[in-house]
N, C-alpha and C positions, 0 to 999 in steps of 0.2 A: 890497931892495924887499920890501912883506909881503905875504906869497905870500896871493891869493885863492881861496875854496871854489868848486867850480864850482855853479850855480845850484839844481841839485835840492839840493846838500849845503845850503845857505844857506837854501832853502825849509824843509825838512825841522827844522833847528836852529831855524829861528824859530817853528815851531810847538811845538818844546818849551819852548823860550824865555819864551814867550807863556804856555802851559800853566801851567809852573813858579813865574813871576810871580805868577800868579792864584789859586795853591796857599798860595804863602809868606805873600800880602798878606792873606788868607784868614783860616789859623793865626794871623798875628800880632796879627790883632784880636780872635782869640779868647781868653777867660780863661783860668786856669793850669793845669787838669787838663788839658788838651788837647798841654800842653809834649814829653808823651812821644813823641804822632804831629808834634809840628811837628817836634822832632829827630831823626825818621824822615826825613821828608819833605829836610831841608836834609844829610841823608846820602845822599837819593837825587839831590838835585841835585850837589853833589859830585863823585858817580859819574859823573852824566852829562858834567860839565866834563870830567873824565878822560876819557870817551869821545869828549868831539868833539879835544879835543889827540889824541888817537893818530889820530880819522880824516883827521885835516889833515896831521900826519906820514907816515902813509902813503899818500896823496895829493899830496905834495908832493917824498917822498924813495925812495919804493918802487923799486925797479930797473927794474920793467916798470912803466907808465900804468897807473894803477887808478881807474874811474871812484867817485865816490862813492856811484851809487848800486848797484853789486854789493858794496861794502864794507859796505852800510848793510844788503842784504837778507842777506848771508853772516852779521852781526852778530847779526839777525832769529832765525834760521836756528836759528844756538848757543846761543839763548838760550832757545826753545822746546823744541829739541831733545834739550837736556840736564836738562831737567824729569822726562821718561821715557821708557821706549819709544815709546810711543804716543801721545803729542804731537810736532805737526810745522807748521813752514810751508811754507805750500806754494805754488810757483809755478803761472799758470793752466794751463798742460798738466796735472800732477798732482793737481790740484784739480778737472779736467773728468776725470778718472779714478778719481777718487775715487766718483764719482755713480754710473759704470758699475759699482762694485760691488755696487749691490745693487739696478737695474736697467738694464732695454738689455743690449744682445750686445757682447761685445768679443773681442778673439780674442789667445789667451796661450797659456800654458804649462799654466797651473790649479794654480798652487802657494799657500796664503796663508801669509805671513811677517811676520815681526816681527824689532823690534831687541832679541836679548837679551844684556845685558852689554855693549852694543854691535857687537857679531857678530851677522850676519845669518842668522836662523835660521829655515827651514822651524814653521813651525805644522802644518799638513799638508797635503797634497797633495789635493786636490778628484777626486773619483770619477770615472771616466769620461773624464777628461781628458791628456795625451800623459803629464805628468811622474808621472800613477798608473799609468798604462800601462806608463812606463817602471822604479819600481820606484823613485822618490825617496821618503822616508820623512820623517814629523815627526822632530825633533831634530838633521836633518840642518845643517850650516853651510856656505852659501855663500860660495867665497874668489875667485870667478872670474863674471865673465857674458862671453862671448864672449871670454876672455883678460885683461880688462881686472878689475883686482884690488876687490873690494870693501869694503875698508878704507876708515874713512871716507867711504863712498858714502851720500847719504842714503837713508834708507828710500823715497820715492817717486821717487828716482830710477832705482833696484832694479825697483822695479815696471814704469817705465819700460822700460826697457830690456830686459824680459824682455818686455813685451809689443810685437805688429806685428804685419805681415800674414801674414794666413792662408797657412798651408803654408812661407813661411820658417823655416828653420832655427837657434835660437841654442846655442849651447854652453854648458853650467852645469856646472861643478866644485865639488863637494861633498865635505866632509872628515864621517866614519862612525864615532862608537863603535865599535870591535873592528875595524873598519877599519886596515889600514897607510899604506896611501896614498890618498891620495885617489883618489876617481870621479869620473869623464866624463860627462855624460849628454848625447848631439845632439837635441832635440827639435824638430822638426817644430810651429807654432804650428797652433792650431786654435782655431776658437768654445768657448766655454767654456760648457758646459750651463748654461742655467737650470733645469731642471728638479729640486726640490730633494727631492722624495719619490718613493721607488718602495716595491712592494709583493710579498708574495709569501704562497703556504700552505706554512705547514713539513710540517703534514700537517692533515688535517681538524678545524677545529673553533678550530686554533692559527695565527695569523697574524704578519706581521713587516712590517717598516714600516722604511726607512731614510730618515732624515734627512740628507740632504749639507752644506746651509747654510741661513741664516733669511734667505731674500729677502725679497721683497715680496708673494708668491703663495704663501707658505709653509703657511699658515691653510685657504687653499683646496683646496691642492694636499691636505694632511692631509684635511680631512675627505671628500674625496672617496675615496681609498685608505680611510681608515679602514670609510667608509660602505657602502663593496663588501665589505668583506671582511668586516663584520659582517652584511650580506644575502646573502652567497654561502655564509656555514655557520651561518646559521640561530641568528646568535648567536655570540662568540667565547669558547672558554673559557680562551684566555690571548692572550696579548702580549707578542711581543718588538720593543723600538723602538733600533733601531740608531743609536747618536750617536758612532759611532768616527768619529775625522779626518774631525769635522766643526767648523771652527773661530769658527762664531758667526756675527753678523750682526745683524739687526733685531732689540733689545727687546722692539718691540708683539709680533715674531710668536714669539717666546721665550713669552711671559708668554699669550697666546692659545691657543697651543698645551698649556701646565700647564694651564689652565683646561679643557680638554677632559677631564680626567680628575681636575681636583677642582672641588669645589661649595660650598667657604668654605675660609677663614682666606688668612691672607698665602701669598704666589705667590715674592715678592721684595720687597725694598725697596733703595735706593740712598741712602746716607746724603754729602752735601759738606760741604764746610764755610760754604755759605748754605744760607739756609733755603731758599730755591726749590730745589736742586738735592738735597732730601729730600724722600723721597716713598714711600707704601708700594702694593704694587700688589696686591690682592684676589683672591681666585679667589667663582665666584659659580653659583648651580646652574643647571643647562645641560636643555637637551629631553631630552637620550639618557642614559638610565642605564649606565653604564661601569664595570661594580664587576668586571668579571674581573681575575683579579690580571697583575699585568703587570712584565717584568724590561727593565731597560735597559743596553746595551752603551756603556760610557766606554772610552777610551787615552789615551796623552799629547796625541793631537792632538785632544779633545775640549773646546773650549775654549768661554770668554764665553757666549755664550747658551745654549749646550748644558749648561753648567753650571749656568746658572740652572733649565732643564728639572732637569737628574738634580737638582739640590739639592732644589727645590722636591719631586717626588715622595717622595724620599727623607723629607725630614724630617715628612711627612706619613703614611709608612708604609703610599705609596699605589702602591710600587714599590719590586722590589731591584733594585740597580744591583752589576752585575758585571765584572769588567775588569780594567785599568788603575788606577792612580789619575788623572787628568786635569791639562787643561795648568796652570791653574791664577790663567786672566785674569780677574779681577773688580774688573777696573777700567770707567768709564762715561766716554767720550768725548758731545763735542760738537761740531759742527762750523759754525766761524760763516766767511761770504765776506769778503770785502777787497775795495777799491775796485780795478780795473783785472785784474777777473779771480784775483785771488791769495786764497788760503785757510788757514785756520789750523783744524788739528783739537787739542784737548787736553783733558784729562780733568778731571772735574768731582765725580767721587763715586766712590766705594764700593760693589759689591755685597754682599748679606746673603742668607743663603737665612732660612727663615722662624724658623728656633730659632736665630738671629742670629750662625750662621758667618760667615765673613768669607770668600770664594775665594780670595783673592789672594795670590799665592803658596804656597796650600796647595791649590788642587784642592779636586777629589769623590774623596774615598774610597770606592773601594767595599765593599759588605758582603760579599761573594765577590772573592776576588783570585783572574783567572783567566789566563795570559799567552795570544797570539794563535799558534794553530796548524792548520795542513790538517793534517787526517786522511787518513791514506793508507791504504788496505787493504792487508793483509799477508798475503802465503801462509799457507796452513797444510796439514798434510797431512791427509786424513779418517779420523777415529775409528772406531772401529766403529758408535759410534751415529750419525754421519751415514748409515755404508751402509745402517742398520737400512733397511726399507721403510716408507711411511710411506702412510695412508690413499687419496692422494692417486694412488699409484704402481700401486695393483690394474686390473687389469683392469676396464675397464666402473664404473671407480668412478662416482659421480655429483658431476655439476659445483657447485662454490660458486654460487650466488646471483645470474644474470646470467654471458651465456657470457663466454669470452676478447676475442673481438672487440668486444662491447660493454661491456666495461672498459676495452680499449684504447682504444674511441672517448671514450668521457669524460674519462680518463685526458689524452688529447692537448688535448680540448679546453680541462680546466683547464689544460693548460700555457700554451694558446696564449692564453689571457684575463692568464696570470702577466708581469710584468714581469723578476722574477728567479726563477731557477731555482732552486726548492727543492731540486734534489739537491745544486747545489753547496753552499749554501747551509749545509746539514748537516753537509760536512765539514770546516768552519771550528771549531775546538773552543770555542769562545766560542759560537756559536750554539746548539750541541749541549747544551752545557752549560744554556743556558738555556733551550732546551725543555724536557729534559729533568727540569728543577726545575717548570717549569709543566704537565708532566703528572703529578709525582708530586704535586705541589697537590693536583689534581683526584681522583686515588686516594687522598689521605689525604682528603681531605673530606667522598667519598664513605661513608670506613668510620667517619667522626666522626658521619656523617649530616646535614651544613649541607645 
């Protein structure tokens, strides 16, 4: 007897059927230059006959019932999937989570990953949230989500499964450069900050600014940090903007954010291979004059927009970027819906910083290579010139400028306007490092006389 498709598989074939037809009848009236894409075309039909023989075979002889239509979306799947990392289809659970990432609340781990090589690998772990709390790191690979192995697991299903309610607990097994064995981590789920800028004074005059991710509030959130900390010291004479493991997000607020600190030439461009999907993006001059020099912090989990940020400055010579060299994504997704709820994300261009680098796969170099370290204080014993006495130490000497108690009170009050705390702040050696460039700026400029 000859075995029949079941009804979705039959629907599905006649619409390529149909397609296909309409293609070849097309090409065949057309004249002979055209011969090259007809016999494109009559090779992709071909393929397709081979593809519906295997889905009728296995549909017909598979060991377990295999409906056609998970063979047909599993098909889907491998064939997007195997494009790049960062193309995927996606069924509508993953595809309504998708949206929740770059707004609305949802409640996870706060890890962003990507497929690299096909091994699931930590991008970096989002500030603030259980899995930075608990000490999981960019570069990291995941081989476990609650026991169950991640091989072959798709990327949003990963995401899946790592997300759920609040305060349950999932288990993530992680394998570590310089690591022997692998690590455990039980994290406790939690809302995952929107909040994607905080601010702090490293000391008077010098400000800092962290960048977590480019939501949607990203723009806003900047210029308000920015605009306090340039009315609270009377003017800034540097800037440090913090883009560690922070792993990208919204273009608009990428390129909005460069434009805050420059006033012409190119920002970015994204080159595809249509012409729509090329385009160059401007910087253009702004109310607030911004000419303090300014350093920015990259790592490996500096990724996608935040590369476009350090590119853009960098090649403009309108900032140094100090660090890491960075993750190194400058690739451009799009994301279009499907009928019955399903999605499909995959990439469509190129990015460029503006002296027509390419990121991808190569990162932002930085112009200081500085690796990440706490500063710890260290004993030491005292010299004779600490015991010397010092002005300060006399009897009845006269007091600085403003007693004790009314330093303290100021002192606590800037702390308590601070979102982070500038002492800890200082003893990250990358931070240090970078003020420390931005006050000898100011000392050499002043003996240059600008």
């Amino acid at each position: 007897m000859k075995y029949q498709f079941s009804e979705f598989t039959k629907h599905w074939i006649s619409i390529m059927a149909a397609s296909l037809v309409l293609i070849l009848v097309v090409f065949i009236s057309l004249p002979g230059p055209l011969s090259l894409v007809q016999a494109s075309d009559e090779k992709t039909y071909k393929t397709l006959k081979l593809f519906t023989e295997v889905l009728e075979e296995l549909e017909k002889n598979y060991v377990d019932e295999v409906g056609g239509e998970e063979l047909i979306h599993n098909a889907i799947k491998g064939m997007v999937g195997n494009l790049d990392p960062h193309s995927s289809f996606m069924p509508p659970e993953a595809f309504d989570d998708l949206q929740d990432d770059t707004k609305g609340e949802f409640s996870g781990i706060g890890i962003v990953i990507t497929m690299k090589e096909g091994i699931l690998t930590v991008v970096s772990p989002i500030e603030g949230t259980p899995a930075y709390k608990a000490g999981i790191q960019a570069g990291d690979i995941i081989i476990k989500i609650d026991e169950l192995s991640t091989k072959d697991m798709p990327l949003w299903e990963a995401v899946g499964k790592m997300r759920g309610p609040r305060h349950k607990e999932v288990v993530i097994t992680v394998i570590r450069e310089g690591e022997i064995s692998p690590l455990e981590f039980s994290l406790k789920r939690d809302l995952i900050p929107m909040t994607s800028v905080r601010s702090a004074v490293l000391k008077p005059g010098y400000g800092y600014l962290r960048i977590t991710n480019f939501r949607m509030n990203t723009i806003d959130d900047m210029e308000k940090h920015l605009g306090k900390l340039e009315a609270d010291n009377d003017g800034l004479k540097g800037l440090v903007i913090d883009l560690r493991d922070n792993p990208g997000g919204l273009l608009d607020q990428a390129i909005k954010v460069s434009d805050l600190f420059l006033d012409q030439g190119s920002i970015v461009s994204i080159k595809g291979r249509l012409e729509k999907n090329t385009q160059v993006f401007n910087a253009y001059p702004g109310e607030e004059n911004r000419d303090y020099p300014i350093v920015i912090l990259i790592n490996g989990g500096s990724a996608s927009a935040s590369e476009i940020v350090a590119g853009a400055l960098q090649d403009h010579s309108r900032a140094l970027i100090l660090g890491t060299p960075s993750f190194g994504k400058g690739s451009v997704q799009t994301v279009r819906p499907l009928k019955d709820g399903f999605g499909i994300k995959y990439t469509i261009a190129r990015y460029y910083t503006p002296n027509g680098r390419s990121i991808q796969g190569k990162g932002i170099q930085p112009d200081i290579e500085v690796e990440f370290e706490i500063i710890e204080k260290k004993e030491r014993k005292a010299t004779v010139f600490d015991r010397m006495m010092k002005e300060k130490d006399l009897k009845n000497s006269l007091k600085p400028e403003g007693s004790d108690k009314e330093k303290a009170r100021k002192k606590n009050k800037e702390k308590s306007r601070q979102i982070l705390d500038a002492e800890q702040l200082v003893k990250d050696a990358q931070v240090k490092r970078a003020l420390d460039i931005l006050v000898s700026y100011g000392v050499f400029s002043k003996l240059n006389g600008r």
